[in-house]
C-alpha positions in Angstrom: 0.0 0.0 0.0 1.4 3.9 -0.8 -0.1 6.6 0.9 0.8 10.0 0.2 0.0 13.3 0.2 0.1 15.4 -3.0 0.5 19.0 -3.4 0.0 21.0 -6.5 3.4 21.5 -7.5 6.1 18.7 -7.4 7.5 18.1 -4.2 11.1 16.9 -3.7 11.2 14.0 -0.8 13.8 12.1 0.7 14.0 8.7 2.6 13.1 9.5 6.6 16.5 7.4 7.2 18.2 10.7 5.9 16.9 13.2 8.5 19.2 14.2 10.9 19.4 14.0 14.6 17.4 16.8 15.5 16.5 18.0 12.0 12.3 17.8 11.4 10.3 17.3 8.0 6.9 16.4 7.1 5.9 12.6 6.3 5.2 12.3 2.4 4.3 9.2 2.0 4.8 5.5 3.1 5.3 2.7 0.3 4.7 0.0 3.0 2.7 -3.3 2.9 -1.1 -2.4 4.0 -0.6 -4.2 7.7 2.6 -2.0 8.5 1.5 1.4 6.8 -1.9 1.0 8.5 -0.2 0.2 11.8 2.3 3.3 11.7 -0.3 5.8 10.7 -2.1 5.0 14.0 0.8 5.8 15.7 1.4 9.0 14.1 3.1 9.0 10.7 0.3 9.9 8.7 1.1 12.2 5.6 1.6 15.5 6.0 2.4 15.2 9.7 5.6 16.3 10.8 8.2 13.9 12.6 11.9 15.3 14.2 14.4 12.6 14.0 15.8 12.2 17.9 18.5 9.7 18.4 19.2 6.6 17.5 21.1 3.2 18.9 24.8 3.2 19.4 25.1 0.7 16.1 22.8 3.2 14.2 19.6 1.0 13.9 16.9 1.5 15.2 16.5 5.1 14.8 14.0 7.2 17.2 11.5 9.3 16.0 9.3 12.3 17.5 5.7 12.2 16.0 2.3 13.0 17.4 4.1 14.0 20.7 5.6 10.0 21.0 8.9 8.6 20.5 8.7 5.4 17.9 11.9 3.5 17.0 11.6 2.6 13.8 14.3 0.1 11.9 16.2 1.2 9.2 14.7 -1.1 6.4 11.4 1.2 7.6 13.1 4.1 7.4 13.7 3.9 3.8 10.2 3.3 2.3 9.2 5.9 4.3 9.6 9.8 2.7 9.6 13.4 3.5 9.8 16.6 2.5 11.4 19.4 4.3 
């Protein structure tokens, strides 16, 4: 399943595995199976939300996110189908 959000003009988006600690953007879309993408929009990451990347473990996977006023830790694999824009 893809969920998105579209804009009238042509948005450029990046994987959320390339935000920076600290650095916020606003979830694009998610180009998930339906189970997963259903599962993380409940938890926040719902297109055109924002999210701050926060820290992440020592090894560099998982990565923490701030969204909807949680913290998720999301695994790099995830991190990659998901996009933003900034």
């Amino acid at each position: 399943m893809q969920v998105s959000f579209k804009k009238a003009e042509t948005v450029q988006t990046a994987p959320l595995a390339e935000l920076a600690p600290g650095e916020c953007g606003i979830i694009a879309s998610l180009d998930l199976p339906e189970e997963l993408a259903q599962r993380l929009m409940e938890l926040g990451f719902l297109p055109g939300h924002a999210v701050e990347r926060s820290a992440s473990a020592p090894g560099g996977d998982p990565v923490i996110f701030c969204v909807d006023g949680s913290q998720v830790a999301l695994r790099g694999d995830l991190c990659r189908r998901i996009r933003f824009t900034r």
